[in-house]
C-alpha positions as CSV (number, residue, x, y, z in Angstrom):
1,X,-41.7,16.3,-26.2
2,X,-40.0,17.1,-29.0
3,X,-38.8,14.9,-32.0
4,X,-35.5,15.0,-33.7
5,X,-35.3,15.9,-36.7
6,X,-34.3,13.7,-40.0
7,X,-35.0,15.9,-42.6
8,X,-31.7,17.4,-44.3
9,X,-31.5,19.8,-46.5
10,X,-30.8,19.5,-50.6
11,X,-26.9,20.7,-50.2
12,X,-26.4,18.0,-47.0
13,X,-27.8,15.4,-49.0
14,X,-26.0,16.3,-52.1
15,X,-23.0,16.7,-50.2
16,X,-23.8,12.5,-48.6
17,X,-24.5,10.7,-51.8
18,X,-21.9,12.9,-54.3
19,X,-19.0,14.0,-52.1
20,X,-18.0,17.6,-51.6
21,X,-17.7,20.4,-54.3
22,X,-14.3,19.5,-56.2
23,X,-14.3,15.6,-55.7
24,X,-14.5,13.9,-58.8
25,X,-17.9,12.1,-58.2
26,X,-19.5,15.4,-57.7
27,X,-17.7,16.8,-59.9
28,X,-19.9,13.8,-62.8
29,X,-22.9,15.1,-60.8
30,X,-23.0,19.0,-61.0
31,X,-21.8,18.1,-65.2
32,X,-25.2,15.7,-65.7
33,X,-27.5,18.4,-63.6
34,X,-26.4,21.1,-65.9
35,X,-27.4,19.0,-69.0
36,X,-31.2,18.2,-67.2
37,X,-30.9,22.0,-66.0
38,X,-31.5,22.9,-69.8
39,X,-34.2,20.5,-70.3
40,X,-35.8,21.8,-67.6
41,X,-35.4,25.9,-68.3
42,X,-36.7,25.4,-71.9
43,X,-39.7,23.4,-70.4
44,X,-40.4,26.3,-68.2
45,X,-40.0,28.6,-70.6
46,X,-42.3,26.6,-72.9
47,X,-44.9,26.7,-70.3
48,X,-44.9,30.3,-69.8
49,X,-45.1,31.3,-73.1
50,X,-48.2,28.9,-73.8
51,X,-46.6,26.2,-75.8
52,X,-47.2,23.0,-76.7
53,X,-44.2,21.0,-77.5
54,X,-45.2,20.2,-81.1
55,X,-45.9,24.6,-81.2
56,X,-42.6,25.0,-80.2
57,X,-41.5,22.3,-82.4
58,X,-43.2,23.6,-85.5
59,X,-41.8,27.4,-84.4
60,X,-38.4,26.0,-84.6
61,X,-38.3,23.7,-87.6
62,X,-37.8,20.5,-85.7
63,X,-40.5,17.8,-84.8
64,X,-42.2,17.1,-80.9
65,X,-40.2,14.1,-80.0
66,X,-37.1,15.9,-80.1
67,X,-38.5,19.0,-77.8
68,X,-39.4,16.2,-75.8
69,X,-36.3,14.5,-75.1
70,X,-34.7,17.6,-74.4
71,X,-36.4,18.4,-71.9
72,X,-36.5,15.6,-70.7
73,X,-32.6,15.2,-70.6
74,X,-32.9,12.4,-72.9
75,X,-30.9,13.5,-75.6
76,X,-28.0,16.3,-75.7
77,X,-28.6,19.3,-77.7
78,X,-26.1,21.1,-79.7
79,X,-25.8,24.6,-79.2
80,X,-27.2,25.7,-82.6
81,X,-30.3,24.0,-82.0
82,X,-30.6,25.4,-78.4
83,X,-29.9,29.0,-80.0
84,X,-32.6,28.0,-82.6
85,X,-35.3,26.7,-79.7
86,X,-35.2,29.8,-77.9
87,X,-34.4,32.8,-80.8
88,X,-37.4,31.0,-83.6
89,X,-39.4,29.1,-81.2
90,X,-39.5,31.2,-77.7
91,X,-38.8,34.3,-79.1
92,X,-36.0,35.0,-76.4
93,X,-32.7,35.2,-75.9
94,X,-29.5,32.9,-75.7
95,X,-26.8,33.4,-73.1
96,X,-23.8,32.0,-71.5
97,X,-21.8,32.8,-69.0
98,X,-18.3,31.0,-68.1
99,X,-17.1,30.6,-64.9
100,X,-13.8,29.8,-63.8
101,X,-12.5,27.9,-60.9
102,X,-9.7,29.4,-58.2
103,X,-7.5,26.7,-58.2
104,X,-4.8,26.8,-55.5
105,X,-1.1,26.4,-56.1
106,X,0.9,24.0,-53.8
């Protein structure tokens, strides 16, 4: 016998709770994942280079807590500070790339 499946995958669940791509409720969501996005790719990035937050944070000139909260999503960071994180305290590099929507005319 064989059981039917519940499990769904990320985009269908996304897709249940949010909407579809271009609604305006997922359109709040894919904004506040890009935002813990960051947290999350300096934390990894952190990691790999065998960090400590307060490392990083003394690298960088700022203090622990406010590594923390970044990557944590809990505060925003302002593009010279993220530029500052990863040139003086990952010793990487900063880039951005802007993508634009099709939008149909009617």
């Amino acid at each position: 016998m064989s059981k039917k499946s519940n499990l769904k995958s990320l985009d269908q669940f996304v897709d249940e709770q949010y909407g579809k791509k271009g609604t305006p409720k997922r359109d709040k969501f894919e904004r506040g994942y890009e935002t813990f996005k960051i947290g999350f790719l300096l934390q990894q990035a952190r990691i790999k280079k065998g960090l400590t937050q307060e490392e990083l944070a003394d690298r960088c000139g700022t203090n622990k807590g406010n590594i923390s909260k970044i990557e944590n999503d809990v505060r925003e960071v302002r593009i010279s500070t993220l530029q500052k994180i990863v040139e003086d305290g990952l010793d990487g590099e900063l880039h951005f790339n802007i993508k634009l929507r099709q939008r149909s005319l009617k």
